[in-house]
NUGU-132683 format. One record per residue (C-alpha): residue in one letter; x, y, z. Coordinates in steps of 0.25 Angstrom, whole numbers, plus 5000, padded with zeros to 4 digits. Layout:
<recs>
AXYZ;...
</recs>
This chain:
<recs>
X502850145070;X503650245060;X504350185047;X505550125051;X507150185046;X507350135032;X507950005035;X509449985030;X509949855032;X509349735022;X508049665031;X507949515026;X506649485020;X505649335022;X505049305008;X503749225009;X502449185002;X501149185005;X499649185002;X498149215007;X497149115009;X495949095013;X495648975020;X494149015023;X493949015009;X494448875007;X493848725014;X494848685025;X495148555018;X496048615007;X496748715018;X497848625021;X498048605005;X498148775003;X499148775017;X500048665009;X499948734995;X500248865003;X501548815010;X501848744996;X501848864987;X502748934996;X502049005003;X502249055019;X500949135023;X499549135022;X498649245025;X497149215030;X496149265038;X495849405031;X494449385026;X494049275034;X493249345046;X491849295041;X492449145043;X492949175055;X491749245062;X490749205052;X489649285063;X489949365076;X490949285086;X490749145078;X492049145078;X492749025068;X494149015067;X494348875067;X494448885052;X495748995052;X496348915064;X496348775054;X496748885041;X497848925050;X498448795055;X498248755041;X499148855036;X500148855046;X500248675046;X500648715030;X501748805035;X501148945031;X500949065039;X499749125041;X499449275039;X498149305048;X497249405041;X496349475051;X494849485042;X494549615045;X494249655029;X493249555029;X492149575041;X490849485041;X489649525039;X489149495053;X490349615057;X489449705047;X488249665054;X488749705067;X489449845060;X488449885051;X489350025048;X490549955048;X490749975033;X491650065028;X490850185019;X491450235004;X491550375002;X490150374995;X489650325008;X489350195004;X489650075015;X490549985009;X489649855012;X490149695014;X490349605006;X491649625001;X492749675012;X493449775019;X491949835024;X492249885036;X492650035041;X494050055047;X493250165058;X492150055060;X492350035075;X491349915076;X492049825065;X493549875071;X493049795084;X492649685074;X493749685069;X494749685082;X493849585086;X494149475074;X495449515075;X495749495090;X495149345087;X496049315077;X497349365084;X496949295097;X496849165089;X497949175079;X498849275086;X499749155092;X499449055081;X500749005073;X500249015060;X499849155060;X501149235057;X500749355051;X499349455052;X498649525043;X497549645045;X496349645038;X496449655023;X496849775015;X496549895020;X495949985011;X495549885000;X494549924992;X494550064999;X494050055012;X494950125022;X494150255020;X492850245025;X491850345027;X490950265036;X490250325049;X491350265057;X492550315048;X491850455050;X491750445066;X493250385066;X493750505058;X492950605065;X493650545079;X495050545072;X494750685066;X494850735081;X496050655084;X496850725072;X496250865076;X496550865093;X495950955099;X495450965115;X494850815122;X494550735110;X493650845101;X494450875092;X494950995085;X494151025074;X494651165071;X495951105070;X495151015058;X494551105052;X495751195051;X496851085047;X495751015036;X495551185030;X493951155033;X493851305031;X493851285017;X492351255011;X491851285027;X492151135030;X492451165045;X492051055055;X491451085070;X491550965074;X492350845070;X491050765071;X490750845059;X491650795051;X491250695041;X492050595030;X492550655018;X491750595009;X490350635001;X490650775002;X490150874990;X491550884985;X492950844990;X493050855004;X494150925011;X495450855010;X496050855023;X494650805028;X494950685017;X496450665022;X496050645035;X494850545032;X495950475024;X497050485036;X495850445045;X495450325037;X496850275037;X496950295052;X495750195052;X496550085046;X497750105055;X496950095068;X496149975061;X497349895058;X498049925070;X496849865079;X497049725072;X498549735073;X498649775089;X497349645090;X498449555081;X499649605089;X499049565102;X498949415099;X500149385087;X501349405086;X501249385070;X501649505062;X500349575057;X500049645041;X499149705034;X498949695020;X498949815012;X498349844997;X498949894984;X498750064983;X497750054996;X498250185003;X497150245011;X497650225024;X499050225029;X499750095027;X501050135035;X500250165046;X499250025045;X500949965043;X501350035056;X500449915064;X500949805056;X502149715055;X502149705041;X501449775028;X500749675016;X500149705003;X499049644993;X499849654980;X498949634967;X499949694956;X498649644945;X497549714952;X498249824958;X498649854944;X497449914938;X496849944952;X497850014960;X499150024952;X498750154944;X499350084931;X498950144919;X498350074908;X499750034900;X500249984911;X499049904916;X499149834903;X500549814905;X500649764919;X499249714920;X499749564923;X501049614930;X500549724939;X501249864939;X502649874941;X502749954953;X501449954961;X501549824970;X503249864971;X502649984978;X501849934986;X502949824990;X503749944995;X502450025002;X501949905009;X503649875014;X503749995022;X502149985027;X502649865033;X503949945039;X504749855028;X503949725030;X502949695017;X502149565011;X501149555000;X499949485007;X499349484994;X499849444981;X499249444969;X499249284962;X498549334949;X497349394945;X496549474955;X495049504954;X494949634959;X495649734949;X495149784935;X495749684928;X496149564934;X497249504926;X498349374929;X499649394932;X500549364923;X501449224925;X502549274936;X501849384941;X501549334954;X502949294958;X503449434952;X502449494961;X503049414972;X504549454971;X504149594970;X503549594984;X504649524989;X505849624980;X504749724989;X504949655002;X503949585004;X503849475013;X502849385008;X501949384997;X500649324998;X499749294987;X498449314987;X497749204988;X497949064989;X496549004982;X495749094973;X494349104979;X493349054971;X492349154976;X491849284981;X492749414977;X494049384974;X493749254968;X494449294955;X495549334962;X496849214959;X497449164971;X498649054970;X497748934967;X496448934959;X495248924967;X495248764964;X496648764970;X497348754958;X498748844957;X498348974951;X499749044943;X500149114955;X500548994963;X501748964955;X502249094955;X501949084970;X502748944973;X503949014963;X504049134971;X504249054985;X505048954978;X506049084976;X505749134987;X506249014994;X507549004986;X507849164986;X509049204995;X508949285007;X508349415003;X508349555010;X507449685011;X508249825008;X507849975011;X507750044996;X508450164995;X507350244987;X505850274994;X504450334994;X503750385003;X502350355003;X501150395010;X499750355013;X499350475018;X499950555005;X499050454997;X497650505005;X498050645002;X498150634987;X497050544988;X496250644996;X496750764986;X497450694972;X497150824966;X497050744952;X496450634946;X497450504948;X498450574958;X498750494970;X499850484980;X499950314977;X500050354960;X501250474963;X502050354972;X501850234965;X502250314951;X503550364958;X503850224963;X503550174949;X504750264945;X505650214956;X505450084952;X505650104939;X506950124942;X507350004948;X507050074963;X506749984975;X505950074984;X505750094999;X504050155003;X504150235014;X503150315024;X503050445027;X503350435040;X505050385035;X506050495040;X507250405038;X507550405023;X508950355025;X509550285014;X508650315003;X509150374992;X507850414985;X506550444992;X505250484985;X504150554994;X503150604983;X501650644984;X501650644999;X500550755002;X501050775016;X502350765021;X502650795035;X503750895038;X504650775045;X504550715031;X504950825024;X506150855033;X506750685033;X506450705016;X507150825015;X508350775024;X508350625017;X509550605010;X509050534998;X508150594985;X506950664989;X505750654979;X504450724983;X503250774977;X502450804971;X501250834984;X502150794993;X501850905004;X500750944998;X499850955010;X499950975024;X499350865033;X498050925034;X498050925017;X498151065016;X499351135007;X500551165016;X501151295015;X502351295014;X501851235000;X502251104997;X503251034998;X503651095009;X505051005009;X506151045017;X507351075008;X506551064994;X506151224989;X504951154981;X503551224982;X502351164976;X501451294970;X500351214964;X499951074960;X498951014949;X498550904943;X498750854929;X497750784920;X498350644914;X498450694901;X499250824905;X500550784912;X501550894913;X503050844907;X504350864913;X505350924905;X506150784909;X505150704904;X504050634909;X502750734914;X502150754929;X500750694928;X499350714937;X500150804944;X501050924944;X501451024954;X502151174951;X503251174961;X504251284963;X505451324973;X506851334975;X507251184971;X508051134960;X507051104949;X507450974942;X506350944932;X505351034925;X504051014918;X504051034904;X503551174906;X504551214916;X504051214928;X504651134941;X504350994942;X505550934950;X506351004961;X507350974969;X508151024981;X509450934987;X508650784989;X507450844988;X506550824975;X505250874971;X504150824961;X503150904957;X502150824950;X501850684946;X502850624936;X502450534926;X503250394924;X504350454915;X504550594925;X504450494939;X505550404932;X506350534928;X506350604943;X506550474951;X507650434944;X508450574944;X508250564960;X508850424958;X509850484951;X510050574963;X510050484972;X510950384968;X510050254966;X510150154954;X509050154946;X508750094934;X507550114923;X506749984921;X506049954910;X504749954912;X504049844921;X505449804929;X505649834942;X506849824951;X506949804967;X508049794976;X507949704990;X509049694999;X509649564991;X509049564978;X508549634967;X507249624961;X506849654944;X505449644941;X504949644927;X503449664927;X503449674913;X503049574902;X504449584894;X505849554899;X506749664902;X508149704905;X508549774915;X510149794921;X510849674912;X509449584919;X508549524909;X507149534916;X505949424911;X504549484911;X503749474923;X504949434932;X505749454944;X507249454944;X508049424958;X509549464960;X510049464972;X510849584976;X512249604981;X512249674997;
</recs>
């Protein structure tokens, strides 16, 4: 379904709690004692089920699910919902067996082998039939049943890359959708049509056939690009048609509403489109680990932030995974303190879980669910904390979790709003600059979350959008930057918003087929801005701004009949501007993104305010939200903020 229009009236929002457990894990004797815990912390839900196939069909059709009928009951007698996991991350060995090439292959071409999880090919078609299999079990078992109120598929695509695959079965599944993007007569395809739109004449890389055509991987040098794009767009496809298979099986049998939870920077398939099937989008949000693993954080602010967690990077994926879900967000997995994955693996410090709570609730979320109940005394993740010990003492996140739902509980009616700044983002846009960074440390995700990071900076609350938006009514201030292909239609509703346009820099950089358009680009209706040449900057060569502040990793020489609002310190063009319509051409460092992002403001008509750093501000329908992630008190606005805390003020309207 396309993205909804913005909504403009305030949508009432249900604030709940909730963890993971794993009842396989744990003798049934001490069950009904977790379930009473559970309900007495505060919490409302409690997902199961996502690992536990091996104990549900320990070999093939022995099936045992009187254990997860006696977990369930348990659960629900306590008063808790029951989020079913589908445990397609985790196959048995005996699947294996049966499906010796189901395993998904690296780009070395090593198989990805068990013992862990996630080892299975999206293209496999023998484990797809497994999987429906399972799935059509479950849901004819527990599709009517009470205490199943909500669904989740699999776990994590993605996670620990594994949607690209260059297994036997990925290449026979892109070879067949190959001819279904290139049509041709019957069903053989056109591969002239191929060969011409991917340039194969260049380096006589023409195909005869599609069946010629291999996976991108273990060539001499690079391969071709548009033949990476595709593998890429095709692997996300995979993922789509995955998920939707256990969706239509779920569907079928419940009427419960169905997720899937998503990761922290995994952006290899198409999370809108995965979002498209499902009734609401949820996250895994590990501000600790994420920190040095995903967040891109240099080493000062590692240091600074290494028991708080960066600033802005869970808040953006608040705002990504509410409109995946079409305005509908939870956090499936909330970190309780120290994980056991990341380089370091530090606590929290005192408070931190709760702060970590009320963002995702400033962000819109629904529910946050922590992740886990018990810490498991073995196997991988048995240093990572849960809220009790593995002897069922409280570990420190369970007071900070009973104090979130005791405010919960006595918090007034609160209430969701539309923001009136945007982004636009777009998965696609992160596999081309993937597929072509065009320098070491560029990518799409970095160029977003950095402009973000000055939005927020300046007290901005921020709406995500998808590409496939037209209707940009009410927002004053839109931000569509790095989006490598931009179709005509969203070029002309950009050009005709009426709001601040910001763009660039590679937005409309290449064609659909990843060749450079001509006209060059931009190509932006009612912005005379041509982009002549592009490069790429070494880090310790930035080039400044006359205002300030420099354009780093990247630059490109623009020209045209536009206004030019800012220069580099040599002269030549770096900001143009015509009507709404601005253009960025380079990559701005913190002081320049700050700069620029506030002038539009500034056009636009929005209250901003510079906060120190570590503080942030967010705005819901009823309240506003202060967070000060750092370590020393602040003031902000006539409010005194104490460090690490969250401040609720109720707003008028």
């Amino acid at each position: 379904m396309p993205f909804p229009d913005r909504r403009t009236d305030m949508t009432e929002l249900t604030r709940t709690l909730g963890c993971c457990y794993y009842p396989e894990h744990w003798p049934r004797a001490i069950w009904a004692e977790d379930a009473r815990r559970m309900a007495e912390t505060g919490l409302t839900w409690v997902r199961i089920g996502e690992f536990a196939w091996g104990r549900l069909e320990p070999s093939p059709g022995d099936l045992r699910f009187d254990w997860l009928d006696e977990a369930i009951w348990t659960l629900g007698e306590a008063g808790l919902k029951v989020v079913l996991g589908t445990p397609t991350a985790t196959p048995p060995r005996w699947v294996l067996d049966r499906h010796p090439d189901m395993l998904a292959v690296d780009a070395q071409g090593r198989p990805r082998k068990f013992g862990s999880r996630r080892h299975y090919c999206f293209s496999h078609e023998g484990f797809a039939a497994e999987s429906d299999r399972i799935v059509t079990l479950l849901a004819e078992r527990y599709g009517r049943n009470e205490h199943v109120a909500a669904w989740q598929t699999d776990n994590e695509y993605g996670c620990h890359d594994t949607t690209i695959s260059y297994s036997d079965a990925a290449r026979r599944a892109f070879q067949r959708w190959l001819r279904g993007r290139y049509p041709g007569a019957g069903n053989d395809g056109d591969i002239d049509a191929l060969n011409a739109a991917w340039g194969n004449v260049f380096w006589s890389m023409d195909y005869r056939d599609f069946d010629e055509i291999d996976l991108p991987n273990l060539t001499v040098t690079e391969p071709n690009p548009a033949h990476a794009l595709a593998f890429r767009r095709f692997s996300s496809d995979q993922v789509v048609a995955f998920n939707r298979r256990q969706v239509e099986i779920i569907r079928a049998h419940s009427k419960a509403p169905i997720t899937h939870n998503y990761m922290g920077r995994v952006t290899d398939f198409d999370h809108f489109a995965v979002g498209e099937d499902l009734d609401f989008a949820s996250w895994d949000s590990y501000p600790l680990g994420f920190l040095e693993d995903r967040a891109g954080a240099d080493a000062e602010t590692q240091r600074a932030y290494a028991r708080q967690g960066d600033p802005d990077f869970q808040a953006l994926h608040h705002d990504l995974y509410r409109a995946v879900g079409r305005g509908r967000m939870w956090v499936m997995e909330q970190q309780p303190g120290p994980v056991n994955w990341a380089p370091h693996n530090p606590a929290p410090h005192p408070g931190m879980v709760r702060l970590w709570s009320w963002e995702a609730f400033a962000h819109g979320a629904e529910c946050v669910s922590y992740f886990r109940w018990r810490q498991a005394p073995f196997a991988q993740e048995q240093l990572h904390s849960g809220l009790l010990r593995p002897d069922s003492q409280p570990a420190p996140g369970l007071e900070e979790a009973r104090q979130v739902a005791r405010e919960i509980a006595q918090a007034p009616a609160v209430a969701n709003a539309a923001s009136e700044v945007a982004i636009l983002f777009d998965y696609d846009a992160d596999a081309a600059w993937a597929v072509q960074p065009h320098g070491q440390g560029l990518s799409y995700f970095g160029l977003v979350l950095d402009l973000y990071k000055a939005m927020r900076g300046l007290g901005l609350s921020i709406d995500i959008l998808p590409t496939t938006c037209r209707d940009f009514s009410g927002y004053r201030l839109i931000a569509a930057p790095g989006l490598m292909h931009m179709s005509e239609a969203l070029k002309e509703a950009l050009a005709h918003a009426e709001a601040e346009v910001l763009i660039g820099p590679r937005s409309g950089a290449r064609d659909g087929e990843f060749s450079i358009p001509v006209p060059l680009p931009p190509a932006m209706p009612g912005l005379d801005v041509v982009v002549s040449h592009v490069e790429s900057l070494r880090p310790d060569s930035p080039e400044p701004l006359d205002q300030g502040g420099a354009f780093i990793l990247y630059r490109e020489a623009i020209e045209g009949a536009a206004k030019v609002v800012e220069r580099t310190a040599s002269g030549a063009p770096a900001v143009m501007r015509e009507g709404r319509l601005t253009y960025l051409g380079g990559w701005p460092d913190k002081a320049a993104a700050r700069r620029v992002v506030s002038a539009l403001c500034a056009r636009a008509g929005l209250d901003v305010v510079e906060l120190p750093e570590g503080v942030r501000r967010r705005d819901t329908g009823t309240e506003r939200f202060w967070f000060n992630h750092a370590t020393e008190a602040a003031r902000v606005g006539g409010l005194d903020l104490p460090p690490l805390s969250v401040t609720r003020i109720a707003r008028d309207g």
